[in-house]
C-alpha positions as CSV (number, residue, x, y, z in Angstrom):
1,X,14.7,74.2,-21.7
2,X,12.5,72.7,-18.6
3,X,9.0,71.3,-19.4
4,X,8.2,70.7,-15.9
5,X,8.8,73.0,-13.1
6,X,9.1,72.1,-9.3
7,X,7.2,74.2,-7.2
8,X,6.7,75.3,-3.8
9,X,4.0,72.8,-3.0
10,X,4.0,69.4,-1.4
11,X,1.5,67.1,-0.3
12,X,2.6,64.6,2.9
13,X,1.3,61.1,2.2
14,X,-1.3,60.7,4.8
15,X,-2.6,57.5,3.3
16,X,-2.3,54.4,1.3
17,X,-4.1,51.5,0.2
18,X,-4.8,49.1,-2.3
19,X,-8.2,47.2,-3.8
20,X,-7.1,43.7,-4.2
21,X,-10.4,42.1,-6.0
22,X,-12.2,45.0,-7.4
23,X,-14.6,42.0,-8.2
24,X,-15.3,41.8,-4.5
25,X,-15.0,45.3,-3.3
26,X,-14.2,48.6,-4.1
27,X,-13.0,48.6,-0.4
28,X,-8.8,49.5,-0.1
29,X,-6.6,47.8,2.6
30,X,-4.3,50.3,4.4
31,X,-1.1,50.1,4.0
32,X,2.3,51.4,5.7
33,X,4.6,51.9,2.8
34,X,4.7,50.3,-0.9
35,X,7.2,49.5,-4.0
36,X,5.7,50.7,-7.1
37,X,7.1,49.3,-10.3
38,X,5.8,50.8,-13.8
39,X,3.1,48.6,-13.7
40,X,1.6,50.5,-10.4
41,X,1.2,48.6,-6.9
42,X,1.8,45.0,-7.1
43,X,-1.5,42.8,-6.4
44,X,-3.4,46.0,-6.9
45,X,-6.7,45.8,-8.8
46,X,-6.1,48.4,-10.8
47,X,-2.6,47.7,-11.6
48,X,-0.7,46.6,-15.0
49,X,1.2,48.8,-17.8
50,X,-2.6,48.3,-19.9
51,X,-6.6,47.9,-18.8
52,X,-9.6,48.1,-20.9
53,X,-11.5,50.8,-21.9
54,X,-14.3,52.0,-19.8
55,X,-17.0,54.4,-20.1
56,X,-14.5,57.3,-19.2
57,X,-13.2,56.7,-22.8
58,X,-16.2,55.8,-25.0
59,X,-15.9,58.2,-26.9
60,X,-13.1,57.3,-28.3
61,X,-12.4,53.5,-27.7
62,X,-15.5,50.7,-28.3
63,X,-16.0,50.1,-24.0
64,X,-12.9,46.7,-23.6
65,X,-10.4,48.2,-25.9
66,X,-7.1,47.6,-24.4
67,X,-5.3,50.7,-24.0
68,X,-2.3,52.4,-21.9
69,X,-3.5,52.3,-18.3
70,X,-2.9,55.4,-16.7
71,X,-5.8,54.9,-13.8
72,X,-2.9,53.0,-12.1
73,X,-3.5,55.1,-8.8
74,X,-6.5,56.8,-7.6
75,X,-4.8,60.1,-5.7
76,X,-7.1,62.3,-3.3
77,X,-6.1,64.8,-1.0
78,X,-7.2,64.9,3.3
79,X,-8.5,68.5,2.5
80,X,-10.6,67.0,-0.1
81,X,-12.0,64.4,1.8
82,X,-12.9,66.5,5.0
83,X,-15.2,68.6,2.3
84,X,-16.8,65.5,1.1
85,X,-17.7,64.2,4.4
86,X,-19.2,67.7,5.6
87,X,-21.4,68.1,2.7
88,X,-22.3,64.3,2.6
89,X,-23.4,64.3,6.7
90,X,-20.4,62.4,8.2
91,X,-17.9,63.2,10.5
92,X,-15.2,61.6,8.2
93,X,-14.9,59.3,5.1
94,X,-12.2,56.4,5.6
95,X,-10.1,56.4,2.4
96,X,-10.3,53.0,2.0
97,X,-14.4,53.3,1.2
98,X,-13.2,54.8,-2.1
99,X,-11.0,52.2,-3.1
100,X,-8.3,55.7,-2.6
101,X,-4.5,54.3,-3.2
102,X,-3.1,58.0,-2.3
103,X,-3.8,60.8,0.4
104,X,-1.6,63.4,0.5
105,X,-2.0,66.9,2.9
106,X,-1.1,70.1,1.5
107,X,-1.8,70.9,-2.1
108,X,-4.4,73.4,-2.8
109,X,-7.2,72.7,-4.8
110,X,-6.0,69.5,-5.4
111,X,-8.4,67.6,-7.6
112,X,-8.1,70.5,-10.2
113,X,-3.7,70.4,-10.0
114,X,-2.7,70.2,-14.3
115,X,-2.9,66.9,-16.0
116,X,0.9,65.8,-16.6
117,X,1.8,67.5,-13.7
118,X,4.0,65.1,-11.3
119,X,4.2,63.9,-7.6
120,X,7.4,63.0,-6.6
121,X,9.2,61.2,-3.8
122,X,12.5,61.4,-1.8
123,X,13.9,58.7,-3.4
124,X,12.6,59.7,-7.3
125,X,9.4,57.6,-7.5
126,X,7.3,59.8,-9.7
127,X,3.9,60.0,-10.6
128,X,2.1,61.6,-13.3
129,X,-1.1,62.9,-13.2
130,X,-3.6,61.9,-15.8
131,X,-6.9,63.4,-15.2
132,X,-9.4,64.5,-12.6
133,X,-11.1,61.6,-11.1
134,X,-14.9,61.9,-11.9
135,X,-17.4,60.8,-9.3
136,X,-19.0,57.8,-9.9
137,X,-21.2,55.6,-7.6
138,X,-19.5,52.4,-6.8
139,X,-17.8,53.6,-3.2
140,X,-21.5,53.8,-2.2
141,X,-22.1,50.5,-1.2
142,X,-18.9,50.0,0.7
143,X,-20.0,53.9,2.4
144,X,-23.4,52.1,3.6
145,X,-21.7,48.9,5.0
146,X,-19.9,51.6,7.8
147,X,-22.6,54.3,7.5
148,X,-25.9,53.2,6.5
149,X,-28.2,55.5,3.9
150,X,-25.2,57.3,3.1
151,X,-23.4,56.1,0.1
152,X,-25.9,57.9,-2.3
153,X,-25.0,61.0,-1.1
154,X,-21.1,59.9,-2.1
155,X,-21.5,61.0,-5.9
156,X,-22.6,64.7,-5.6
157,X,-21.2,65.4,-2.6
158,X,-17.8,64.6,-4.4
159,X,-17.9,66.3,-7.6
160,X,-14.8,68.5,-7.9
161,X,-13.2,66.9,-5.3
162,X,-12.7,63.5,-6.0
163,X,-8.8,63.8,-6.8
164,X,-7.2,62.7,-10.0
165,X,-5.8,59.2,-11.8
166,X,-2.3,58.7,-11.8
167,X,0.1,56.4,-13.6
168,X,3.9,55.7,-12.5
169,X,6.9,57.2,-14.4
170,X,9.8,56.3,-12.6
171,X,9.6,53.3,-9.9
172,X,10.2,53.8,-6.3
173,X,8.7,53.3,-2.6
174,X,6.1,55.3,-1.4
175,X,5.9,55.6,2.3
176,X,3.4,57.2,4.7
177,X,4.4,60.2,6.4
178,X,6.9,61.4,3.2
179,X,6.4,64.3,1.1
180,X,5.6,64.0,-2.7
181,X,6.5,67.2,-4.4
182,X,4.1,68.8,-7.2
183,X,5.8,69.8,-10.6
184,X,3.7,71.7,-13.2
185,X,4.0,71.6,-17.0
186,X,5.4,74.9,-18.3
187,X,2.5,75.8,-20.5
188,X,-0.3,78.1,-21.0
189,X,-3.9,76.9,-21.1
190,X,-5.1,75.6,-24.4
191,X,-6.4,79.4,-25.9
192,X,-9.7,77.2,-27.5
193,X,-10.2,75.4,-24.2
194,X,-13.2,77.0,-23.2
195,X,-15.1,77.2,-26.6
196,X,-14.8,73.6,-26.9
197,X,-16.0,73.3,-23.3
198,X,-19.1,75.7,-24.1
199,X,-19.7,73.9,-27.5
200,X,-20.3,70.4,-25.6
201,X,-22.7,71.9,-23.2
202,X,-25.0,72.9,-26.0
């Protein structure tokens, strides 16, 4: 029996960059098209098959732990974007502000698509979705350098919509312009889901 079922919804690939020196800047260079291996996009800062732990994971790793790097792309959708920029002032947010390695058109809702669900290519290259990307504010200093006073407003104005991780789970090329097609796990939500939500909000 299937675990993961295709559906009906695709997302074009509008966009893709890569942070080189995450040191230096959050800031992604553009790019046309890409080879991704299992260890993400080559020369890619976020890149490699591990990483350490960050504060995303404290509570379960001490912050450095070297773990299973599945933050290997950062995935947001145009729709998501556009709703960013409104509620932030701007006419538009460059992906590359973002450090974004993905934009894709289409999906619904896409920040909130299922963990483990998967994006996949024409040619097989498949990502899988780890988590919804939370918000942080580290693209506001690259948002000031092209709109000045802005980048504070990056964090708020993005909660919810600020796509999800991603980690690669069979190798391929990702080209701009292609369609990656959404599978879904088949399973039900988690029936104590939201009383462990509710229980760490109190």
């Amino acid at each position: 029996m299937q675990a993961l079922v295709p559906t009906g919804y695709a997302g074009r690939i509008r966009w893709i960059g890569r942070v080189a020196d995450r040191d230096t800047t959050l800031a992604a260079e553009p790019l046309q098209e890409v080879a991704v291996s299992y260890a993400g996009i080559a020369g890619e800062a976020h890149g490699g098959l591990t990483r350490p732990s960050c504060s995303r994971v404290v509570a379960q790793y001490p912050r450095g732990t070297e773990i299973r790097n599945v933050r290997q792309f950062s995935v947001l959708s145009a729709e998501d974007l556009a709703a960013i920029a409104a509620k932030m002032g701007l006419e538009r947010i460059d992906p590359g502000w973002v450090g974004a390695s993905l934009v894709v058109e289409g999906i619904p809702d896409f920040t909130h698509i299922p963990p483990s669900a998967r994006l996949q290519g024409p040619d097989g290259v498949s990502l899988v979705v780890d988590m919804e990307n939370r918000p942080c504010h580290l693209p506001a200093r690259v948002i000031d350098a092209h709109a000045a006073g802005f980048g504070r407003r990056f964090k708020q104005a993005a909660e919810g919509r600020r796509g999800v991780t991603a980690w690669v789970e069979r190798e391929g090329v990702l080209r701009v312009g292609e369609m990656l097609r959404l599978h879904i796990p088949d399973q039900p939500a988690w029936s104590e889901l939201s009383r462990v939500r509710d229980a760490t909000l109190t």
